[in-house]
Chimera marker file (.cmm) of the C-alpha trace (Angstrom):
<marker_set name="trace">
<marker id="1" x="0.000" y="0.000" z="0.000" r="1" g="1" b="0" radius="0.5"/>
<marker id="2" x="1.115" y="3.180" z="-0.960" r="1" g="1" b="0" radius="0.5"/>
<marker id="3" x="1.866" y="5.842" z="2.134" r="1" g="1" b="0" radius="0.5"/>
<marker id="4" x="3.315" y="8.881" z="0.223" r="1" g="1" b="0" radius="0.5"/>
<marker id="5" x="5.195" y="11.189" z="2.489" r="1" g="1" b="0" radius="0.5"/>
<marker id="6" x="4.361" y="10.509" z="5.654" r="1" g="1" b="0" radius="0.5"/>
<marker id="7" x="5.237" y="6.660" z="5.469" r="1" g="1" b="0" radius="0.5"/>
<marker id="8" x="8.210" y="4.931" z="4.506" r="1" g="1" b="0" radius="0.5"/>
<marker id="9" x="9.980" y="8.439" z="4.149" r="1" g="1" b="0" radius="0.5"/>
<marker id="10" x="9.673" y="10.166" z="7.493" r="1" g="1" b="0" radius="0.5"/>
<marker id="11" x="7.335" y="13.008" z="6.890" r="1" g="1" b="0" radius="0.5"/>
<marker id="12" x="7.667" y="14.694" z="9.800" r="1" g="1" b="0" radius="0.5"/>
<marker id="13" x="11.386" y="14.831" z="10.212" r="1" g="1" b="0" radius="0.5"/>
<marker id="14" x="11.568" y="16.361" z="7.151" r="1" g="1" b="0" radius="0.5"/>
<marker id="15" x="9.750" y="19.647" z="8.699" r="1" g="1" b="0" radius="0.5"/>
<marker id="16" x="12.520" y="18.619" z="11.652" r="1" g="1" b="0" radius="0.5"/>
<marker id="17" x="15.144" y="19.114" z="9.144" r="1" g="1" b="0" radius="0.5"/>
<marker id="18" x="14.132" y="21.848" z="7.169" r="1" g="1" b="0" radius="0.5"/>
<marker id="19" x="14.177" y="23.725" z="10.712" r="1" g="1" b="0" radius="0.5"/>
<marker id="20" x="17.969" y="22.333" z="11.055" r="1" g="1" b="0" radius="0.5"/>
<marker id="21" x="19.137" y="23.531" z="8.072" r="1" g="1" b="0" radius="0.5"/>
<marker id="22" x="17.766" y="27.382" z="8.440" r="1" g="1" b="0" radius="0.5"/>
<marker id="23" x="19.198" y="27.453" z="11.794" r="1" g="1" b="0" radius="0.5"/>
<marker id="24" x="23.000" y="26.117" z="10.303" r="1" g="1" b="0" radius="0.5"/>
<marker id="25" x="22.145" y="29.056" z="7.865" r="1" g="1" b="0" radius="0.5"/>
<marker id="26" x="21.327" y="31.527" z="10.558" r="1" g="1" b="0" radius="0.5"/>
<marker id="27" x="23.909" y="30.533" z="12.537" r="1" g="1" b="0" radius="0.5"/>
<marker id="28" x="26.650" y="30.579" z="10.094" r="1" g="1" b="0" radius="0.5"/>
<marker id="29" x="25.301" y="34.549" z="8.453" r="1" g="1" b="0" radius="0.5"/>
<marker id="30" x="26.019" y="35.745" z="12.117" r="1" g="1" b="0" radius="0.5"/>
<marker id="31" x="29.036" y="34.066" z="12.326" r="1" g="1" b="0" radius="0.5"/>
<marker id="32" x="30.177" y="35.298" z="8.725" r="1" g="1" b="0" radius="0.5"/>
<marker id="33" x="29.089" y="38.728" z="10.408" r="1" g="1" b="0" radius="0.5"/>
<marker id="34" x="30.888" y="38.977" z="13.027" r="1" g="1" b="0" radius="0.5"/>
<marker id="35" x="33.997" y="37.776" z="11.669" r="1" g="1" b="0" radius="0.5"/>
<marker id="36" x="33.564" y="40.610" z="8.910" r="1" g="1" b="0" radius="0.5"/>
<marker id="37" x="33.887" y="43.382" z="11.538" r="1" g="1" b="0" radius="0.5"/>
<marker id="38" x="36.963" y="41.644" z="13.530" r="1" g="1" b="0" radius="0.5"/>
<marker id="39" x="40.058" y="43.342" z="12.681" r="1" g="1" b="0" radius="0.5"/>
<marker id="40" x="43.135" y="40.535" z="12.694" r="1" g="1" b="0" radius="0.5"/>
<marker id="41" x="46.745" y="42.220" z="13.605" r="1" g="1" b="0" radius="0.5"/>
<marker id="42" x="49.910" y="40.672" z="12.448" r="1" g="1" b="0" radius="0.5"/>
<marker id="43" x="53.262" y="41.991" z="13.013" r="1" g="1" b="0" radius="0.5"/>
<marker id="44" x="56.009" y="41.009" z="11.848" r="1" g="1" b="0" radius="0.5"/>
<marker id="45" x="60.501" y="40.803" z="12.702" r="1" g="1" b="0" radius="0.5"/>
<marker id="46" x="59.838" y="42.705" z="16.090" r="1" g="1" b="0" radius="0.5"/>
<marker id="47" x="56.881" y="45.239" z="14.766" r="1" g="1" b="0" radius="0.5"/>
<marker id="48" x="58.565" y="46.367" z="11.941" r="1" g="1" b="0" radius="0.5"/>
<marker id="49" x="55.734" y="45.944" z="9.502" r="1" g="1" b="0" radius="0.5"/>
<marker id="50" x="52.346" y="45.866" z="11.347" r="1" g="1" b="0" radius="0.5"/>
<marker id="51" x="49.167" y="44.576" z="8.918" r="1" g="1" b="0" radius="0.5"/>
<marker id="52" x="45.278" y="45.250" z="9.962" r="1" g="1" b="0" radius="0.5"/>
<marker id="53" x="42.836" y="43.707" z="8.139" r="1" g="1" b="0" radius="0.5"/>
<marker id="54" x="39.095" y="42.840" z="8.480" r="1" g="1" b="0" radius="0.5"/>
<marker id="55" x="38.050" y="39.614" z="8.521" r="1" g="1" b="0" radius="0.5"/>
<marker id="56" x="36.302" y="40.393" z="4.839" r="1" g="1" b="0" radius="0.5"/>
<marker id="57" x="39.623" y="40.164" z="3.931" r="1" g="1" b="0" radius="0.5"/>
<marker id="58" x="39.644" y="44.202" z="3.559" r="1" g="1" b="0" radius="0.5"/>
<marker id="59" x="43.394" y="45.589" z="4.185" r="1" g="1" b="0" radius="0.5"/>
<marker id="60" x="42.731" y="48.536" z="6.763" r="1" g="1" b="0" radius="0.5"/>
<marker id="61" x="46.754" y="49.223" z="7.359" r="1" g="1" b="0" radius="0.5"/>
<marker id="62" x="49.891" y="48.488" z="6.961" r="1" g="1" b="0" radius="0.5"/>
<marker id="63" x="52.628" y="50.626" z="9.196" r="1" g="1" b="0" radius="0.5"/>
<marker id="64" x="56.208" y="50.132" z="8.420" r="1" g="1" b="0" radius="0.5"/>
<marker id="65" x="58.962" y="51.496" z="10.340" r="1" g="1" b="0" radius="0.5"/>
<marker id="66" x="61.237" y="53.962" z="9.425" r="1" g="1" b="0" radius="0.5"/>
<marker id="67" x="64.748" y="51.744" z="9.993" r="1" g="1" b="0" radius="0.5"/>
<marker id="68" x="63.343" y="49.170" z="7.657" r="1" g="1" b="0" radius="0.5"/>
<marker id="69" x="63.289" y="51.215" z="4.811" r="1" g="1" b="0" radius="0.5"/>
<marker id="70" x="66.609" y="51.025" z="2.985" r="1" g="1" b="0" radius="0.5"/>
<marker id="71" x="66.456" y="51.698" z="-0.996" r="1" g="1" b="0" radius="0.5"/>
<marker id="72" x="69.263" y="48.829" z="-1.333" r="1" g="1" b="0" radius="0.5"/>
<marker id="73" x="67.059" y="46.576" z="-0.121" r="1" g="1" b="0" radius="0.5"/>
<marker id="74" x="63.581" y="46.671" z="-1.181" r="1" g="1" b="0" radius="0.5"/>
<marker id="75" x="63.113" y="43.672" z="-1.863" r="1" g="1" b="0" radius="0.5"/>
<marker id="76" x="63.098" y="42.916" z="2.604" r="1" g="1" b="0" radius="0.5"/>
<marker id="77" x="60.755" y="45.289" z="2.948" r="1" g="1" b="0" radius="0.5"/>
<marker id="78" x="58.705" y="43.593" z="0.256" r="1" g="1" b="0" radius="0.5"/>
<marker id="79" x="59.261" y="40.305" z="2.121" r="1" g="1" b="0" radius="0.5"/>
<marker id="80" x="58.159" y="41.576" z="5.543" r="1" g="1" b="0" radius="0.5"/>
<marker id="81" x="54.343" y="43.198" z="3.851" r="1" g="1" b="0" radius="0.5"/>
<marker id="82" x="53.786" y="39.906" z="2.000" r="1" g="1" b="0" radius="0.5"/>
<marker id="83" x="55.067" y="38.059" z="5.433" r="1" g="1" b="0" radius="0.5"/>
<marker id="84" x="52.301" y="40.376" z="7.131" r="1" g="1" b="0" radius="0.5"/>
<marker id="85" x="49.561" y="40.376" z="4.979" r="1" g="1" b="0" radius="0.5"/>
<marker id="86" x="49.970" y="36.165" z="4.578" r="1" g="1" b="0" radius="0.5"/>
<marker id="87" x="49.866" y="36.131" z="8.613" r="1" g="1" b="0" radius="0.5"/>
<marker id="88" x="46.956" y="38.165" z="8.721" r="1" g="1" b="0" radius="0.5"/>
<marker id="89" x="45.118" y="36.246" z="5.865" r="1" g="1" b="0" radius="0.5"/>
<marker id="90" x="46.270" y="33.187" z="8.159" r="1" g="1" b="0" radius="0.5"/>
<marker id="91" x="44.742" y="34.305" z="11.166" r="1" g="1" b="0" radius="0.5"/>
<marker id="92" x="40.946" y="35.218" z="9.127" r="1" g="1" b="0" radius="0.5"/>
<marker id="93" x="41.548" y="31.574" z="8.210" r="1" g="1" b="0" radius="0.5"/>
<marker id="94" x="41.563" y="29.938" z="11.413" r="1" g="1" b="0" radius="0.5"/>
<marker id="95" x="39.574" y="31.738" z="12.722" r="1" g="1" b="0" radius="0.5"/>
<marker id="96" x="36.487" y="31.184" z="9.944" r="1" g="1" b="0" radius="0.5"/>
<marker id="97" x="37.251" y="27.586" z="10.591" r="1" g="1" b="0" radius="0.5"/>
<marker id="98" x="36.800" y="28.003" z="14.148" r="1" g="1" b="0" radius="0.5"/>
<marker id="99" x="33.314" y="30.076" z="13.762" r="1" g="1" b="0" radius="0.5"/>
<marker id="100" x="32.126" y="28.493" z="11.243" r="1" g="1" b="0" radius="0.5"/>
<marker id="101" x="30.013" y="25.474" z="11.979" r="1" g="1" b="0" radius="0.5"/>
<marker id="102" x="30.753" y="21.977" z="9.937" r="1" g="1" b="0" radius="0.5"/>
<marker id="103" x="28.064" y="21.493" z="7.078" r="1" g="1" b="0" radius="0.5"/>
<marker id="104" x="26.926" y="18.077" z="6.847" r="1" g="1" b="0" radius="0.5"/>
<marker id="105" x="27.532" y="16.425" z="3.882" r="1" g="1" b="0" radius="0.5"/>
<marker id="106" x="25.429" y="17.445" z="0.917" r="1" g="1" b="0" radius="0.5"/>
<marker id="107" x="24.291" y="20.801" z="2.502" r="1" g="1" b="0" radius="0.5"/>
<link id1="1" id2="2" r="1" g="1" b="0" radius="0.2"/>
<link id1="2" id2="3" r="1" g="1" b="0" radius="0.2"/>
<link id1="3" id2="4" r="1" g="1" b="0" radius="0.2"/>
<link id1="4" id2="5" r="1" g="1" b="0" radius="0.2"/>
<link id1="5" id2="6" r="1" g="1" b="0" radius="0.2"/>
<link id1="6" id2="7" r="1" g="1" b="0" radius="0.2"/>
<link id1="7" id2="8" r="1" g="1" b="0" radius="0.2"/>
<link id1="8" id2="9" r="1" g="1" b="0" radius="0.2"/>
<link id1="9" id2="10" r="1" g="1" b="0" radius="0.2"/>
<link id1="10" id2="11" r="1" g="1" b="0" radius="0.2"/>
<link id1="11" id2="12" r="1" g="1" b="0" radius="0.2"/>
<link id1="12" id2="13" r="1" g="1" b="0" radius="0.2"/>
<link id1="13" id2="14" r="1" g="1" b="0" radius="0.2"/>
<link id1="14" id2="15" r="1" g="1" b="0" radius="0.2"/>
<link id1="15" id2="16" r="1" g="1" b="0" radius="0.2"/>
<link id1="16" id2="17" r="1" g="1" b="0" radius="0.2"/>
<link id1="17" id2="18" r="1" g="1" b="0" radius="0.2"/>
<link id1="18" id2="19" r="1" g="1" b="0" radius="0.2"/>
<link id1="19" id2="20" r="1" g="1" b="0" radius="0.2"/>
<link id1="20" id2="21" r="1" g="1" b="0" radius="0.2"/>
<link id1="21" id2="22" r="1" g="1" b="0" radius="0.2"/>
<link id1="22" id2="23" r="1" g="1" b="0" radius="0.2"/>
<link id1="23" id2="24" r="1" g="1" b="0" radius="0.2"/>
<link id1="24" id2="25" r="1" g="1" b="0" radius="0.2"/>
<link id1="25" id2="26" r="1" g="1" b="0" radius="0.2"/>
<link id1="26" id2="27" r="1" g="1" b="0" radius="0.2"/>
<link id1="27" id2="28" r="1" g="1" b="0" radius="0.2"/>
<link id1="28" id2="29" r="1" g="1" b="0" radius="0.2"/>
<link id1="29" id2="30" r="1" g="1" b="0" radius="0.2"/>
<link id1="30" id2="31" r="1" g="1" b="0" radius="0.2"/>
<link id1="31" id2="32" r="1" g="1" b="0" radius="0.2"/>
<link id1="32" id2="33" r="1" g="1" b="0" radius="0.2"/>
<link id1="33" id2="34" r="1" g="1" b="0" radius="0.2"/>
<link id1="34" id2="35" r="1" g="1" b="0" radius="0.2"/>
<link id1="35" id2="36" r="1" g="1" b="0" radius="0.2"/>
<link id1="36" id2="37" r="1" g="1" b="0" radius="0.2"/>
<link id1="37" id2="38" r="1" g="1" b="0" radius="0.2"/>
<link id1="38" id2="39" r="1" g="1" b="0" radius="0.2"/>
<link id1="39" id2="40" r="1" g="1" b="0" radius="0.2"/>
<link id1="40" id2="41" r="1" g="1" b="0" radius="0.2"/>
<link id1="41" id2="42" r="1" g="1" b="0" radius="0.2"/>
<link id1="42" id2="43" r="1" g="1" b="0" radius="0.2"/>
<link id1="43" id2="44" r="1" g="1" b="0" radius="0.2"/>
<link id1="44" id2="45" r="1" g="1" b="0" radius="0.2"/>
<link id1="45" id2="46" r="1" g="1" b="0" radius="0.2"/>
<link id1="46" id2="47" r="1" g="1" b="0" radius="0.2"/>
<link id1="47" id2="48" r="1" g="1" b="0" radius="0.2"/>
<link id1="48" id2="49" r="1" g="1" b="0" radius="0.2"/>
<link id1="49" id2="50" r="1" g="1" b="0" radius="0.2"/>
<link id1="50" id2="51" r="1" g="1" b="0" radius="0.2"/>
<link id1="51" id2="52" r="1" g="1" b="0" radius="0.2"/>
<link id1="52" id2="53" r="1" g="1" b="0" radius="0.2"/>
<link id1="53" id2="54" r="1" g="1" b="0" radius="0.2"/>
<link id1="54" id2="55" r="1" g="1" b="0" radius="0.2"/>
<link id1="55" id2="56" r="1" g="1" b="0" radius="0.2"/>
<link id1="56" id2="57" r="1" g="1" b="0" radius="0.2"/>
<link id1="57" id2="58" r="1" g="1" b="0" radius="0.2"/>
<link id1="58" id2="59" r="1" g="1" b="0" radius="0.2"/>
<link id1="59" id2="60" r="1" g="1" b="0" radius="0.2"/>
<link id1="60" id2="61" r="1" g="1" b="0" radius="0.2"/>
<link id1="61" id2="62" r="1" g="1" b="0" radius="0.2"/>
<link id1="62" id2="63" r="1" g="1" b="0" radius="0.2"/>
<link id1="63" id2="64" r="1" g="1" b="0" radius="0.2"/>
<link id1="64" id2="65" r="1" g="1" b="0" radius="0.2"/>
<link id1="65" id2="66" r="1" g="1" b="0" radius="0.2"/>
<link id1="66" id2="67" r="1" g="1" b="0" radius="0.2"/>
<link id1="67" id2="68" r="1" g="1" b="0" radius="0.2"/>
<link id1="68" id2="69" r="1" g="1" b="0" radius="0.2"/>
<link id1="69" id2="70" r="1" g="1" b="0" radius="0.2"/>
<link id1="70" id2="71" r="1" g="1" b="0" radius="0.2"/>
<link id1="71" id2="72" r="1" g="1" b="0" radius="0.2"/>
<link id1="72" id2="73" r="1" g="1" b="0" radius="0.2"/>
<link id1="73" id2="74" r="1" g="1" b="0" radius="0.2"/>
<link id1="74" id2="75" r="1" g="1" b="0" radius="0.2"/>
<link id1="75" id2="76" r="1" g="1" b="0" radius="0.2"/>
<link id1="76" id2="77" r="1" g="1" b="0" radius="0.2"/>
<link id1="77" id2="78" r="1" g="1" b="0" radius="0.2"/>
<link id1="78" id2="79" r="1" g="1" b="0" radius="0.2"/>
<link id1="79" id2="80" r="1" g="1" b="0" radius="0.2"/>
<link id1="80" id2="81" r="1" g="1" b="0" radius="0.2"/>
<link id1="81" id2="82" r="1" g="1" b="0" radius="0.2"/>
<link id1="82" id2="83" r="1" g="1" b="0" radius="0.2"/>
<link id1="83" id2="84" r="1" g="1" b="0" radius="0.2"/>
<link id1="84" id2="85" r="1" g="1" b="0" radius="0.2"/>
<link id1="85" id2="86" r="1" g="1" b="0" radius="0.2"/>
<link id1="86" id2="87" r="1" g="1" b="0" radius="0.2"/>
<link id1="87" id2="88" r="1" g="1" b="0" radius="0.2"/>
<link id1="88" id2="89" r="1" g="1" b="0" radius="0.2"/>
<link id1="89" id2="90" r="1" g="1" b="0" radius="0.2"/>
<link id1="90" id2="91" r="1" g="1" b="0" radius="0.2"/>
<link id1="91" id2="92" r="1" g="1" b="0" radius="0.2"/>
<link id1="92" id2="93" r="1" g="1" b="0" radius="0.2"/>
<link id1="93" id2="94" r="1" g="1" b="0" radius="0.2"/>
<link id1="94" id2="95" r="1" g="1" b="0" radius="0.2"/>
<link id1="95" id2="96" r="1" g="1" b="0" radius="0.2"/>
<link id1="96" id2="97" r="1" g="1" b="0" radius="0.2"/>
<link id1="97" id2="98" r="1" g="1" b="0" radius="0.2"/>
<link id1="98" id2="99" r="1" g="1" b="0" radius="0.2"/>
<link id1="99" id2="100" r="1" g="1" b="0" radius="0.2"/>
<link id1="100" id2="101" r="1" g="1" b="0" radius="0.2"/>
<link id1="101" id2="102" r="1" g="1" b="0" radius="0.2"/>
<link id1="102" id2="103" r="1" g="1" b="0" radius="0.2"/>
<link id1="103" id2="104" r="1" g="1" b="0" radius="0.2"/>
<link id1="104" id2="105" r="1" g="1" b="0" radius="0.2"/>
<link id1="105" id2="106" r="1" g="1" b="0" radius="0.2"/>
<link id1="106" id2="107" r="1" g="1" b="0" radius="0.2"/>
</marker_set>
């Protein structure tokens, strides 16, 4: 005999899981949010180059000393940004794995 929905398919935890899966969405939008207005900080060989950047990925700043600028060498100083900037982009890494939540599989 044929049951449709509500038999050999669970029909009500399908309701169950449609509820489950907006609040995974809900939960990872504030997540996203908040991590969009953190500001991540890296410094780098003793605070000689100092990067800010949201967690959107947005560069805010980057502060370099004065004794690490030497026209011989630009090529350090190019080091030490891309050194920063990789940290920070590091750091908004970790720290989206950390907020957010694992998606079960085929979500």
């Amino acid at each position: 005999m044929y049951k449709g929905f509500n038999g050999g398919f669970g029909g009500g935890n399908i309701g169950m899981l449609m509820k489950q899966a907006q609040k995974v969405q809900e939960d990872m939008q504030r997540a996203k949010a908040e991590l969009d207005q953190t500001v991540f900080k890296a410094s780098v060989s003793g605070g000689l180059v100092e990067v800010e950047m949201t967690g959107d990925r947005n560069l805010k700043a980057i502060k370099i000393k004065r004794e690490v600028v030497d026209p011989d060498d630009v090529e350090m100083l190019e080091d030490l940004v891309m050194a920063g900037v990789n940290d920070a982009l590091k750091q908004i890494s970790d720290k989206e794995k950390e907020l957010m939540p694992a998606l079960p599989m085929g979500m």
